[in-house]
C-alpha positions as CSV (number, residue, x, y, z in Angstrom):
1,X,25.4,-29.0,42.3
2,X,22.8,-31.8,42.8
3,X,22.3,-31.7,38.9
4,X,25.7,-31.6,38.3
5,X,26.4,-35.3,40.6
6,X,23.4,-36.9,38.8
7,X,25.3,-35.7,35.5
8,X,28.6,-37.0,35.6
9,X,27.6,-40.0,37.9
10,X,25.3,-41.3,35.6
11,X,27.9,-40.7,32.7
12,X,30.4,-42.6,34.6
13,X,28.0,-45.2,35.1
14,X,27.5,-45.2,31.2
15,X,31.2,-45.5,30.4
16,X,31.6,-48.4,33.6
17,X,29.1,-50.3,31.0
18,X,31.9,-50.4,28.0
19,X,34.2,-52.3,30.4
20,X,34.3,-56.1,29.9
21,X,31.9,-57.6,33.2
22,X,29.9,-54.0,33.5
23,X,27.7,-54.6,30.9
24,X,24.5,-54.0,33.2
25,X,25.7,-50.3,32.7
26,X,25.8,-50.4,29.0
27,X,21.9,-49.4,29.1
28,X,21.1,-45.5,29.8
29,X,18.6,-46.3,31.8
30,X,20.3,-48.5,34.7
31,X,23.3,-46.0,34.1
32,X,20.6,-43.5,35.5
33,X,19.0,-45.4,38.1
34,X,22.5,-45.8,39.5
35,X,23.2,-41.8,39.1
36,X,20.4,-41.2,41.0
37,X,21.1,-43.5,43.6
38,X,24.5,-42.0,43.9
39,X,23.3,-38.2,44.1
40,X,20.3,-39.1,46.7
41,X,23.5,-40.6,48.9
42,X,24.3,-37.3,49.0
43,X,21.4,-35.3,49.3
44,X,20.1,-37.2,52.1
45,X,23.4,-37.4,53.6
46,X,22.4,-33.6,54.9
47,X,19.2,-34.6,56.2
48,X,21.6,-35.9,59.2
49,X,24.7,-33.6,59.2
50,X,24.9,-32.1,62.9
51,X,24.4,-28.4,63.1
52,X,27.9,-27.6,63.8
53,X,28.9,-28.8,60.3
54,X,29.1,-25.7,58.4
55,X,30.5,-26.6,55.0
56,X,27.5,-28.3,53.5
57,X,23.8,-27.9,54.4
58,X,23.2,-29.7,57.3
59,X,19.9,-30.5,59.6
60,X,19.1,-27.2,61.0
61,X,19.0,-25.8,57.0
62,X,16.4,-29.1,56.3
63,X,14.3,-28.4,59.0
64,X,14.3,-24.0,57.9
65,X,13.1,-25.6,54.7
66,X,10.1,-27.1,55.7
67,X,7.0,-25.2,55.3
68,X,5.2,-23.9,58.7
69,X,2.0,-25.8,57.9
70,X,4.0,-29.1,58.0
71,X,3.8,-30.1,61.6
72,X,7.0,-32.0,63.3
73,X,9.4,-30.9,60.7
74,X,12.5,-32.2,62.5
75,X,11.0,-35.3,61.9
76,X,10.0,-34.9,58.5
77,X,13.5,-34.1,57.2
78,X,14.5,-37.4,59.1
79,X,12.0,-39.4,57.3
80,X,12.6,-38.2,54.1
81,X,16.8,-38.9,54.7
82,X,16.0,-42.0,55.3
83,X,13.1,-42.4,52.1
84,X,16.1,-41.1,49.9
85,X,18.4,-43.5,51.1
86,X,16.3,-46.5,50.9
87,X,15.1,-45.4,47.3
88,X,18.6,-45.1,45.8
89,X,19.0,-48.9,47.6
90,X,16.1,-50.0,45.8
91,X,17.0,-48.0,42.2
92,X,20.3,-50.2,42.6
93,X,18.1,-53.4,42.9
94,X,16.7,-54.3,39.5
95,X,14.2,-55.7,41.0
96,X,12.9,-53.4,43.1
97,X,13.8,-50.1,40.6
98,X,10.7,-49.9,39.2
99,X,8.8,-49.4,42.5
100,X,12.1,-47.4,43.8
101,X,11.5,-44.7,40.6
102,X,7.9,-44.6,41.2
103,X,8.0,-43.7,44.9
104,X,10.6,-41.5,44.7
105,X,9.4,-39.7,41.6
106,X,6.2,-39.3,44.4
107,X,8.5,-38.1,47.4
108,X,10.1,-35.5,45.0
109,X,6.9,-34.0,44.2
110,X,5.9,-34.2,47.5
111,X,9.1,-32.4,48.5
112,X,8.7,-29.1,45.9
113,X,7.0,-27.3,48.7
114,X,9.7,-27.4,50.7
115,X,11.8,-26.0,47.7
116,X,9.5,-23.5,46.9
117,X,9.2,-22.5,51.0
118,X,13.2,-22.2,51.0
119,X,13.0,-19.7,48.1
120,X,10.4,-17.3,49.0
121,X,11.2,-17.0,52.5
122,X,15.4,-16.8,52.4
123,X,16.6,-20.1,53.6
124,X,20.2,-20.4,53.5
125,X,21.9,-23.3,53.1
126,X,25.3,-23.7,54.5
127,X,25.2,-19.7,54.6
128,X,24.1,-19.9,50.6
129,X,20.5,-18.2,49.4
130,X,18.6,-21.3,48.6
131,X,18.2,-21.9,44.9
132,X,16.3,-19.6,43.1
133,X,12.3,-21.0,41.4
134,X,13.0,-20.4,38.1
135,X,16.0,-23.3,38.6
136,X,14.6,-25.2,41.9
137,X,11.5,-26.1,40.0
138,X,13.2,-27.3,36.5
139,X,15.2,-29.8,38.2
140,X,12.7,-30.6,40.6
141,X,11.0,-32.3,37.8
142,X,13.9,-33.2,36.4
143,X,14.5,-35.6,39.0
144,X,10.8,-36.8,38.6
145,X,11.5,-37.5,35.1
146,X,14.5,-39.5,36.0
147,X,12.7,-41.3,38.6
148,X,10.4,-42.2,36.2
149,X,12.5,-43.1,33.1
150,X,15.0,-45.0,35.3
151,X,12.3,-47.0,36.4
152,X,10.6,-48.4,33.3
153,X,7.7,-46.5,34.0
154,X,6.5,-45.6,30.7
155,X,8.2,-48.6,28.9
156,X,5.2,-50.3,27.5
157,X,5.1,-54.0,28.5
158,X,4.2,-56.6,26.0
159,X,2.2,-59.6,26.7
160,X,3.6,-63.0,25.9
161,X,0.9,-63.8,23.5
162,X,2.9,-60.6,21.2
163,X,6.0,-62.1,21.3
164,X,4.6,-65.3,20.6
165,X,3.3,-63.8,17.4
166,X,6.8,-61.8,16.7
167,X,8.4,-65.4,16.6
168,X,6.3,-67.3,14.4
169,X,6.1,-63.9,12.0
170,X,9.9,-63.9,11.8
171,X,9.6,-67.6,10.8
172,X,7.3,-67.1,7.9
């Protein structure tokens, strides 16, 4: 499901960019950064659901997830709610999306324990088997890549001294 949001919000994104005054969508790139931010709203969003709430996974399915060697997980899944939510803020910020995709491309690796603890030992999630390894870990780094590619990270920066030199070549 999570897959599927980053899909088609990042697509909508893309198309937003074709409209006349959305042209900071017209890039891939900030078209991710924004689908990301949009399906972390709702994956953290379950890092606070009550309990009672049944329809989605709520706190008590975060907290199953967390391995046993992780001590205070109730307040682990709050803390990493909240580290979602302020990294899709900061993926919406252009200038803070490059540190936003690195940190969260960090808290998703950090978080494939959990993933892998749901899996072996039968977490449910809003009464559903947790998703299997063979597709947990894929888009696990999936969402590292996008982390990473939203954010610039391995856009090569060029020093001013090179584009000095591109404009005087392109004079000649």
């Amino acid at each position: 499901m999570t897959v599927i949001v980053l899909a088609v919000a990042t697509l909508c994104f893309r198309l937003l960019g074709a409209l006349p005054g959305l042209a900071r969508f017209a890039a891939w790139r900030v078209s991710a950064a924004h689908g990301l931010a949009v399906m972390l709203v709702m994956t953290a969003s379950a890092h606070f659901v009550p309990s009672s709430v049944t329809f989605m996974p709520n706190l008590a399915d975060m907290v199953a997830m967390v391995p046993p060697f992780v001590p205070f997980p109730a307040l682990v899944v709050y803390l990493t709610g909240v580290l979602e939510l302020a990294g899709a803020v900061g993926l919406v910020i252009p200038a803070a999306r490059r540190a936003a995709g690195i940190c969260l491309a960090l808290l998703f690796a950090l978080m494939l324990p959990a993933n892998v603890h749901a899996a072996l030992a039968g977490v449910t999630l809003a009464g559903e088997a947790a998703s299997p390894l063979w597709q947990r870990i894929p888009e696990q780094v999936l969402y590292i890549a996008v982390a990473l590619w939203a954010a610039g990270a391995g856009k090569r920066r060029e020093h001013r001294g090179v584009n000095a030199c591109r404009s005087v070549i392109s004079l000649l």
